[in-house]
Structures are given as structure tokens and as C-alpha cells.
PyMOL Python script that loads the backbone (N, CA, C, O; Angstrom):
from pymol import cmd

cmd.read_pdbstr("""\
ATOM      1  N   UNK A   1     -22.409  -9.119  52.635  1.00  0.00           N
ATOM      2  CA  UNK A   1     -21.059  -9.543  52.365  1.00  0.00           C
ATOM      3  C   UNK A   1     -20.390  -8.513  51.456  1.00  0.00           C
ATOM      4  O   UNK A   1     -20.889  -8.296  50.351  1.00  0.00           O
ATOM      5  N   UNK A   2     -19.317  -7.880  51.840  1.00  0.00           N
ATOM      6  CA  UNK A   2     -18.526  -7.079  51.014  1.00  0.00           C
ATOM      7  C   UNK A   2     -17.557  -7.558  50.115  1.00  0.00           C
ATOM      8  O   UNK A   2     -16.980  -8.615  50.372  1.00  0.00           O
ATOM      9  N   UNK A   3     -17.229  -6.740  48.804  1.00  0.00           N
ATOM     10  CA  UNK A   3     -16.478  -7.399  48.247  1.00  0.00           C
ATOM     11  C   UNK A   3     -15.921  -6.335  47.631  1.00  0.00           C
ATOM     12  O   UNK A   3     -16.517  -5.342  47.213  1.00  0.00           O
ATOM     13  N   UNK A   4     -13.890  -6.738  47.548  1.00  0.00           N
ATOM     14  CA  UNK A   4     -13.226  -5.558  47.314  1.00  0.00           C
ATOM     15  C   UNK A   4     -12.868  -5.805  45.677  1.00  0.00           C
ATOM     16  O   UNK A   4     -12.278  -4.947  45.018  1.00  0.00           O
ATOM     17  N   UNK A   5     -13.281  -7.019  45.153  1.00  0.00           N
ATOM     18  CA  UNK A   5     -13.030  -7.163  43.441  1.00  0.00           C
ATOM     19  C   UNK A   5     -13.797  -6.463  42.872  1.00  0.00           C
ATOM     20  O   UNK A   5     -14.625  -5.751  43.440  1.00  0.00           O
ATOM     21  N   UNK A   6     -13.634  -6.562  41.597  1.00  0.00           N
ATOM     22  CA  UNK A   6     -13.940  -5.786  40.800  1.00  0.00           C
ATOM     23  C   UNK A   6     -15.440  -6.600  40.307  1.00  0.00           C
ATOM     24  O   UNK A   6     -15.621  -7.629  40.958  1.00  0.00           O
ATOM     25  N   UNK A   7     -16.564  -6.293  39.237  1.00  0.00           N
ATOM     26  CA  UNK A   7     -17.501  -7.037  38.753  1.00  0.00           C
ATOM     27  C   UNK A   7     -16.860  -7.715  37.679  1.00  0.00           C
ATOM     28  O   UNK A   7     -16.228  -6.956  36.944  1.00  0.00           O
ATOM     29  N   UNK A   8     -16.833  -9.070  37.332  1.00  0.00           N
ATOM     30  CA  UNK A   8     -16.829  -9.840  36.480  1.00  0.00           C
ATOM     31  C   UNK A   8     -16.097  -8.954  35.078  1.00  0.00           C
ATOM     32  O   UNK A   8     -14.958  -8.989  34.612  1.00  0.00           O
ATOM     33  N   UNK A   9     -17.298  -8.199  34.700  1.00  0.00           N
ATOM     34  CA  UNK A   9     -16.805  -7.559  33.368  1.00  0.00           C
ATOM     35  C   UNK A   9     -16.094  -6.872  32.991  1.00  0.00           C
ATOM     36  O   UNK A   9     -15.752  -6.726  31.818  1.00  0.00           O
ATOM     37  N   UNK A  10     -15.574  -6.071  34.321  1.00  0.00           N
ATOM     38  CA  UNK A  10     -14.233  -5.461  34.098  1.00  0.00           C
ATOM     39  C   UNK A  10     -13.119  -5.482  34.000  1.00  0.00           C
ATOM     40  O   UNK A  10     -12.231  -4.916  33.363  1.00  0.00           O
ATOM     41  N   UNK A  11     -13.301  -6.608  35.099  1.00  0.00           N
ATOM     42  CA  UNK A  11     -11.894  -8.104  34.513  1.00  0.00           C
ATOM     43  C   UNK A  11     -11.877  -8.171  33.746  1.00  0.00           C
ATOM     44  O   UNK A  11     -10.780  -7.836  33.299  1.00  0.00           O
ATOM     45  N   UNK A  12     -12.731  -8.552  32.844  1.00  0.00           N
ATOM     46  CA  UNK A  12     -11.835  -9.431  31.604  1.00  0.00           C
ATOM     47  C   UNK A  12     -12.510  -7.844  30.228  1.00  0.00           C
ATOM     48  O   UNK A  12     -12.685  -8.258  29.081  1.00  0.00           O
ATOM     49  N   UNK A  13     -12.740  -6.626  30.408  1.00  0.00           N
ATOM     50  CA  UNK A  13     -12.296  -5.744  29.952  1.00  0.00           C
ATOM     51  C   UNK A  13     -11.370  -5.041  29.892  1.00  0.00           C
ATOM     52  O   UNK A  13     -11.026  -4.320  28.956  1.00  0.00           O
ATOM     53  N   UNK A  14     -10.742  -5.242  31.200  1.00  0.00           N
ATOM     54  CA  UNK A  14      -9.512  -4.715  31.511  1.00  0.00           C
ATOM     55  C   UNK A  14      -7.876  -5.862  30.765  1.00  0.00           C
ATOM     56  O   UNK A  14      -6.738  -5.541  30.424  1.00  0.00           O
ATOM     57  N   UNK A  15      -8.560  -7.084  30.807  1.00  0.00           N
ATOM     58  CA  UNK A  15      -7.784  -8.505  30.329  1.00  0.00           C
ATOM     59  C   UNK A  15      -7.652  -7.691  28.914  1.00  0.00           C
ATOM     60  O   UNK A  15      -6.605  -7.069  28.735  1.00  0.00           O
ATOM     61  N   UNK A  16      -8.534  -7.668  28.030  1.00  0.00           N
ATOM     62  CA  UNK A  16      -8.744  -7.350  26.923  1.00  0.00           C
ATOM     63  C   UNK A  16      -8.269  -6.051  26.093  1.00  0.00           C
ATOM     64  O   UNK A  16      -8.134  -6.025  24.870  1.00  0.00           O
ATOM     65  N   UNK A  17      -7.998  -4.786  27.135  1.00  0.00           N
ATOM     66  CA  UNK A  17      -7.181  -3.625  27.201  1.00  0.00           C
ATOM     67  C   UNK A  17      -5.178  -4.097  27.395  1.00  0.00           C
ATOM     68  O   UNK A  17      -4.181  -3.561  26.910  1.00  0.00           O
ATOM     69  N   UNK A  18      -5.326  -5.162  28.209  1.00  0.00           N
ATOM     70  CA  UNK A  18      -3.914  -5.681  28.630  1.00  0.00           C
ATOM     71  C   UNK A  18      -4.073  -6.301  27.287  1.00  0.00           C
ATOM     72  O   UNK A  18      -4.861  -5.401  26.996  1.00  0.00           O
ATOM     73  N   UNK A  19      -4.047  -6.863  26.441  1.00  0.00           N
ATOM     74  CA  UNK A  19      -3.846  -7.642  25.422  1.00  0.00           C
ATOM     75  C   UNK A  19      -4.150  -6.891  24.127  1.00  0.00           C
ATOM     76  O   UNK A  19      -3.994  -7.455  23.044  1.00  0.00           O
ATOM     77  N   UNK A  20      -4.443  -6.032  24.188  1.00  0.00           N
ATOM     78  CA  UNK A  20      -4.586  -5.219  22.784  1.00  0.00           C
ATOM     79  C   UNK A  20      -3.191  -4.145  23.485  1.00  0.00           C
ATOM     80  O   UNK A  20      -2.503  -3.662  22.585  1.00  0.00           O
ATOM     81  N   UNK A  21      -2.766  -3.774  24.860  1.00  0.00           N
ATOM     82  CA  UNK A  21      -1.485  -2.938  24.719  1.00  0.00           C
ATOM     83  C   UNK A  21      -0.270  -3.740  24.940  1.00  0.00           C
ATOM     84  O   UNK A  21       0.726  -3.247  25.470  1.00  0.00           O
ATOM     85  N   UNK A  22      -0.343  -5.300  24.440  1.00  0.00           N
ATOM     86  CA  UNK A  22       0.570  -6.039  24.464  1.00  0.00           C
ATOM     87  C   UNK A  22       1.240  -6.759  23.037  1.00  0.00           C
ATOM     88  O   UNK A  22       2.371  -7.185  22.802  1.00  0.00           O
ATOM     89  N   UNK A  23      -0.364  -6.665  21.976  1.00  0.00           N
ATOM     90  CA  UNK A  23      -0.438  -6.791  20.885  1.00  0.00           C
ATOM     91  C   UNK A  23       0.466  -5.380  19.864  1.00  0.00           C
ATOM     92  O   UNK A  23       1.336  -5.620  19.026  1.00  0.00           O
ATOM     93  N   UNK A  24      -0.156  -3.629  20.321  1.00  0.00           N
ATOM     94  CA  UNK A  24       0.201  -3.101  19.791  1.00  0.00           C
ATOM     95  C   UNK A  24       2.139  -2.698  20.241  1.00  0.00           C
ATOM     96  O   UNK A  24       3.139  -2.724  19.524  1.00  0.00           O
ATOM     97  N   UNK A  25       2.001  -2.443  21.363  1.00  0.00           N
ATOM     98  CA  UNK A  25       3.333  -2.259  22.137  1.00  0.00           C
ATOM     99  C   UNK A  25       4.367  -2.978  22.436  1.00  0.00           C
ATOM    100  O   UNK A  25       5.322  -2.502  23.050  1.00  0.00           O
ATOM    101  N   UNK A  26       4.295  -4.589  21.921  1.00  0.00           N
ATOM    102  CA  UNK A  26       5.078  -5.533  21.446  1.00  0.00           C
ATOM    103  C   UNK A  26       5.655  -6.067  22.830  1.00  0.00           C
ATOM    104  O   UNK A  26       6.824  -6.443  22.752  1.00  0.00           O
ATOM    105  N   UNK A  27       5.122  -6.159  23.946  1.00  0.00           N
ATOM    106  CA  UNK A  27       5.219  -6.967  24.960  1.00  0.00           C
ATOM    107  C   UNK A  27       4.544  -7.923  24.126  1.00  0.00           C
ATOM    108  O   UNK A  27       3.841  -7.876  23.117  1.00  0.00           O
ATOM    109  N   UNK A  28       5.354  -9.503  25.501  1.00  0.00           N
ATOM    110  CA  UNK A  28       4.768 -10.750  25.737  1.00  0.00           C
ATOM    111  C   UNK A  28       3.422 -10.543  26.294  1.00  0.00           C
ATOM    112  O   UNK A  28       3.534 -10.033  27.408  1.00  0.00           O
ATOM    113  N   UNK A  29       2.203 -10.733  25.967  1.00  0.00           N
ATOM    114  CA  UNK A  29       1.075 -11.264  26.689  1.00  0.00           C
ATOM    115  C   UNK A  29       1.149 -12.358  27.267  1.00  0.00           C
ATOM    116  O   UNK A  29       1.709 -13.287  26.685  1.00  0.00           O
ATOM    117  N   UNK A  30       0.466 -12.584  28.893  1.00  0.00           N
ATOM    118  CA  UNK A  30       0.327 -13.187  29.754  1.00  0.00           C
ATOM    119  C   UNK A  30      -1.003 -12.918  30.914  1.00  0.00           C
ATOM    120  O   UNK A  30      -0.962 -11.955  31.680  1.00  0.00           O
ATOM    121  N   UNK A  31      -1.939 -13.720  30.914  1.00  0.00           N
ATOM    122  CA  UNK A  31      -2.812 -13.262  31.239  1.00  0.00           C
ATOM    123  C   UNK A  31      -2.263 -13.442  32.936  1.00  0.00           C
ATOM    124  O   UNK A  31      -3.197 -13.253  33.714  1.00  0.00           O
ATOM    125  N   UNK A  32      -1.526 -13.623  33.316  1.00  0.00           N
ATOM    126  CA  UNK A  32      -0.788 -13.753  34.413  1.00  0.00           C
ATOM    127  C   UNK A  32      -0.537 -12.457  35.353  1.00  0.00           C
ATOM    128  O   UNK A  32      -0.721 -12.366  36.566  1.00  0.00           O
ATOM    129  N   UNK A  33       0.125 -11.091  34.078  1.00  0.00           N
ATOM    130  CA  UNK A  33       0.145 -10.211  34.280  1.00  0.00           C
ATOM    131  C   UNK A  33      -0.785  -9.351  34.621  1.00  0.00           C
ATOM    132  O   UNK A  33      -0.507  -8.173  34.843  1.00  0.00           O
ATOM    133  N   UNK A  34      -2.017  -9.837  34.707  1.00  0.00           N
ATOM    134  CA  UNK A  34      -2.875  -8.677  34.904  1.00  0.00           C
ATOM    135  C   UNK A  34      -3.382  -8.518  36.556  1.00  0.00           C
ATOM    136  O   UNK A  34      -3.693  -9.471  37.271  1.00  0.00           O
ATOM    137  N   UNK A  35      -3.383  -7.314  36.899  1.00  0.00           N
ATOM    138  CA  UNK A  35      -3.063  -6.956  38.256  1.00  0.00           C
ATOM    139  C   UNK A  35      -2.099  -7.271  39.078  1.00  0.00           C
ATOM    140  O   UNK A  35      -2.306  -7.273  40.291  1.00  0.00           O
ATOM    141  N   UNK A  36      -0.873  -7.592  38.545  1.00  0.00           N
ATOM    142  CA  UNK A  36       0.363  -8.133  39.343  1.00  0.00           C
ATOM    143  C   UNK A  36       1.165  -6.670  39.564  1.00  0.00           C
ATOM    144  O   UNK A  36       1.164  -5.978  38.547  1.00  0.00           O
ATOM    145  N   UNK A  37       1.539  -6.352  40.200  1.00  0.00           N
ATOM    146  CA  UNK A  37       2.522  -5.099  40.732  1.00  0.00           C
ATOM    147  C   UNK A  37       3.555  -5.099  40.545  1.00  0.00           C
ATOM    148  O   UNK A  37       4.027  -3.963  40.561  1.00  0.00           O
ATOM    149  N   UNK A  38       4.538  -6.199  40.268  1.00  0.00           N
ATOM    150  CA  UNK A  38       5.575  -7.119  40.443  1.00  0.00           C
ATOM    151  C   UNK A  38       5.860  -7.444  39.104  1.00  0.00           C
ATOM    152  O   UNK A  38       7.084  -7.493  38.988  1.00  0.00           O
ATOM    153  N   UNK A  39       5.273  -7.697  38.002  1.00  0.00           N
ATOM    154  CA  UNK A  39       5.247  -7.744  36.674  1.00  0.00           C
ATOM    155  C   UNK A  39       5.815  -6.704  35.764  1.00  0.00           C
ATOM    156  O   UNK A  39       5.177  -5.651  35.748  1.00  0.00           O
ATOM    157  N   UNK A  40       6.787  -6.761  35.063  1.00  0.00           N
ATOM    158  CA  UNK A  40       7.241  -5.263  33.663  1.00  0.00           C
ATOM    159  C   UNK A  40       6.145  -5.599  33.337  1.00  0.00           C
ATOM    160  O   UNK A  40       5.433  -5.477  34.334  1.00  0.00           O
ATOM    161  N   UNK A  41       5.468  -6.026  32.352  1.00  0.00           N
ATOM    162  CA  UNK A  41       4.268  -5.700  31.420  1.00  0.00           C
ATOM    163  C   UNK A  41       3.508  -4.887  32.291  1.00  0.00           C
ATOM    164  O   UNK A  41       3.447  -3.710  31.937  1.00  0.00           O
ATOM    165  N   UNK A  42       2.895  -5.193  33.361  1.00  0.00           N
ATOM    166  CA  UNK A  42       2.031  -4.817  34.098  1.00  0.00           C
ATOM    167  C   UNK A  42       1.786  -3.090  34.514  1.00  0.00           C
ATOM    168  O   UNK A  42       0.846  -2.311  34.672  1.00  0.00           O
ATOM    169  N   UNK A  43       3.370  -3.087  34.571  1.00  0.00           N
ATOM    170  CA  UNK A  43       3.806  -2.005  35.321  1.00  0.00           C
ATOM    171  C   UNK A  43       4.354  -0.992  33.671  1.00  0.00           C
ATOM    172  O   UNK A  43       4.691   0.192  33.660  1.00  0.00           O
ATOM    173  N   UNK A  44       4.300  -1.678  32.786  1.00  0.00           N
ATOM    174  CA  UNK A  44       4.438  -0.554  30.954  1.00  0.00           C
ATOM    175  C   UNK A  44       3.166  -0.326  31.218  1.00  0.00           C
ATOM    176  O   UNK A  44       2.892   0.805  31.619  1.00  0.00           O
ATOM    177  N   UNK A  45       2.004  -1.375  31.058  1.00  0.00           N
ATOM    178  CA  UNK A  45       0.480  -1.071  30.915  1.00  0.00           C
ATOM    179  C   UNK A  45       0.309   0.057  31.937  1.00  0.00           C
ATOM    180  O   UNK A  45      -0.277   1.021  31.444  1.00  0.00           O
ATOM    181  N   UNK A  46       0.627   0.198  33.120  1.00  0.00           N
ATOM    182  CA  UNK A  46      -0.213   1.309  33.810  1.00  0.00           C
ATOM    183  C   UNK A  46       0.425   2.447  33.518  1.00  0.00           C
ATOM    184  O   UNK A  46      -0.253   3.472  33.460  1.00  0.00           O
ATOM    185  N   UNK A  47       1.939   2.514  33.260  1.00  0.00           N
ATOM    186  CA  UNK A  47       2.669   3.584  32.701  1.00  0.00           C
ATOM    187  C   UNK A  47       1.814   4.059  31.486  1.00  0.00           C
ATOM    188  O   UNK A  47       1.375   5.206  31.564  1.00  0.00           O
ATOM    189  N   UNK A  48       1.502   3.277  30.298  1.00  0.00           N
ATOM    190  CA  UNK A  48       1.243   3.915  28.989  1.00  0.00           C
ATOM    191  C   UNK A  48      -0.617   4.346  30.053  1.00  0.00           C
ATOM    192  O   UNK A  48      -1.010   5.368  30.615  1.00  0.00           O
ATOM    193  N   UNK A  49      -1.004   3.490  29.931  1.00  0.00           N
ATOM    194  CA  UNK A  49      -2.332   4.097  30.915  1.00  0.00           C
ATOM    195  C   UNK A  49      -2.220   5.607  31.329  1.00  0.00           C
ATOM    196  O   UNK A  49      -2.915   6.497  30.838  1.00  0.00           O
ATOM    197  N   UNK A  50      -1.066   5.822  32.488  1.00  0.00           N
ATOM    198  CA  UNK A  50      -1.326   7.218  32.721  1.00  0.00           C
ATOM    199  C   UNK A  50      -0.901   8.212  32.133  1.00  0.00           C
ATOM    200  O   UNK A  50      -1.031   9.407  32.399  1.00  0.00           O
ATOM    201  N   UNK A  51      -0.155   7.471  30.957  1.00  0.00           N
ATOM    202  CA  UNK A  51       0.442   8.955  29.956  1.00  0.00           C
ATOM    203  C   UNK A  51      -0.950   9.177  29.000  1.00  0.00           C
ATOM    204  O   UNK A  51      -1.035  10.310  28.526  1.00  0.00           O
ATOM    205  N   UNK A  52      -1.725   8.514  28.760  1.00  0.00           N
ATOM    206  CA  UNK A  52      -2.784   8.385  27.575  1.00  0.00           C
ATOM    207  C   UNK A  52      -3.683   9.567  28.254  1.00  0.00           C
ATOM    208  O   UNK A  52      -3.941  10.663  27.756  1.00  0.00           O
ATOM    209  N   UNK A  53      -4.234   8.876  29.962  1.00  0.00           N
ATOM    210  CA  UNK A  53      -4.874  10.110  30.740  1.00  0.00           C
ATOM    211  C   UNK A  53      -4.267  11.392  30.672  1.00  0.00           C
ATOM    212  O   UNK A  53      -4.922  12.406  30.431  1.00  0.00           O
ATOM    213  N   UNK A  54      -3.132  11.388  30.860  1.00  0.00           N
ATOM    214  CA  UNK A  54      -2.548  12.901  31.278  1.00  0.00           C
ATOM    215  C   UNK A  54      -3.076  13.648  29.847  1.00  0.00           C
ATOM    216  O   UNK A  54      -3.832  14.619  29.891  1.00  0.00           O
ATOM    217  N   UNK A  55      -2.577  13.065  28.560  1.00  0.00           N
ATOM    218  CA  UNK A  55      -2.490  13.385  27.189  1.00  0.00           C
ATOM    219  C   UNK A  55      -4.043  13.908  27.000  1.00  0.00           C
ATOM    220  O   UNK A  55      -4.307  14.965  26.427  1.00  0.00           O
ATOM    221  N   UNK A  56      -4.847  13.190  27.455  1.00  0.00           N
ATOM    222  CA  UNK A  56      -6.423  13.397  27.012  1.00  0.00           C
ATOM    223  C   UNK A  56      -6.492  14.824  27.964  1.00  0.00           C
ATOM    224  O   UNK A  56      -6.630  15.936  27.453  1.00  0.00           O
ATOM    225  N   UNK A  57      -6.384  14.613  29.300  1.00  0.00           N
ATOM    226  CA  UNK A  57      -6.340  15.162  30.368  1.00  0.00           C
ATOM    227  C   UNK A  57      -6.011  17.065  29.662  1.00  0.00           C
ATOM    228  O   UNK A  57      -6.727  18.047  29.856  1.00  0.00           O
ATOM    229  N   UNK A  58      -4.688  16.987  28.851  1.00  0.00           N
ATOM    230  CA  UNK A  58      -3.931  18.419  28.473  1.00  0.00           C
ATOM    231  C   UNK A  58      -4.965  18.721  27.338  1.00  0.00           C
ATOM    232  O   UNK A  58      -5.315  19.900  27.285  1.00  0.00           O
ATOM    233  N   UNK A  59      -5.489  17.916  26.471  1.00  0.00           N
ATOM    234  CA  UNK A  59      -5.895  18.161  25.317  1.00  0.00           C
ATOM    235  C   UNK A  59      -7.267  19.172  25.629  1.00  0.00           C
ATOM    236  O   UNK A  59      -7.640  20.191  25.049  1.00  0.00           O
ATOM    237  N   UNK A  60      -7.753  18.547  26.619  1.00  0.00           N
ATOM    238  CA  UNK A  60      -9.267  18.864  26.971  1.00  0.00           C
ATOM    239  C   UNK A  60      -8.876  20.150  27.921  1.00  0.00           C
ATOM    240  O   UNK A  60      -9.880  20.855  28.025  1.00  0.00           O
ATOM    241  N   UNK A  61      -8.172  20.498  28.381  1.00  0.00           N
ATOM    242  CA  UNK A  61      -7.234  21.649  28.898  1.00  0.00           C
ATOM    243  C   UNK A  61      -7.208  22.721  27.932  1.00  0.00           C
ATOM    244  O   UNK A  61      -7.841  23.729  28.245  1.00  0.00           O
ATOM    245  N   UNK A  62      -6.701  22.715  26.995  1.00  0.00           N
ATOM    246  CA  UNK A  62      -6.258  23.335  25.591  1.00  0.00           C
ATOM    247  C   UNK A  62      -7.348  23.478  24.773  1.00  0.00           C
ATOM    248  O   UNK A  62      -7.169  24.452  24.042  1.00  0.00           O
ATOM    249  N   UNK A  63      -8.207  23.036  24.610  1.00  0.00           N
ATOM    250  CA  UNK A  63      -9.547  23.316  23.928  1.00  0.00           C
ATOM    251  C   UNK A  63     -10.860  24.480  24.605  1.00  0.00           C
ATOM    252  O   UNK A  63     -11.707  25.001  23.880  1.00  0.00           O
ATOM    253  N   UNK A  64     -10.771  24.691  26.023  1.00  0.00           N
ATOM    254  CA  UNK A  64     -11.118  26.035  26.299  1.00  0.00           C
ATOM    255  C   UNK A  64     -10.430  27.177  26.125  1.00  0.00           C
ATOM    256  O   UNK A  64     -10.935  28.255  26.440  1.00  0.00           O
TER     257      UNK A  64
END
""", "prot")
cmd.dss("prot")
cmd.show_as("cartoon", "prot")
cmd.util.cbc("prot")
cmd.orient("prot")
């Protein structure tokens, strides 16, 4: 049987990432929001997400 979810723990690691960038970044938390496409919070979280990558991404660039 295949399965396209995720394991248990990453859910609610990922829950737990959504709620600490809702805590610091002063969105409403809603555990509602998490994996919704369709959601602003949802859609700040993956925004700040890929600026954090890119940021790590340049840094580690710049250090060779």
C-alpha cells in the first residue's frame, strides 16, 4: 500500500515550525493552516521558508 503523506512526525514538526513562525512573525496561528495553499499564513510560512533557504543557501556560497 502506498502512501503519499508524510510520517506522523513531520507533521506535527512541521505544525510546530508553523507555530513558532506565527508566534515570532505575528500571524494568527491556526492549526488549520498547515498545508493549505489557499491560506495567507500558509503561503508567509513558505515565503519566509524560502528566503531563510536562499539566505543559508548564499552564505554557504560566500564562505568558499
Amino acid at each position: 500500500m502506498a502512501s503519499n503523506f508524510p510520517p506522523v512526525n513531520e507533521i506535527f514538526d512541521e505544525l510546530d515550525r508553523l507555530r513558532d513562525f506565527c508566534r515570532y512573525e505575528g500571524h494568527v496561528f491556526n492549526e488549520q493552516s498547515l498545508y493549505n495553499k489557499k491560506d495567507p499564513v500558509w503561503q508567509a510560512y513558505e515565503r519566509w521558508q524560502h528566503y531563510k533557504n536562499a539566505e543559508h543557501r548564499a552564505k554557504s556560497r560566500n564562505r568558499k
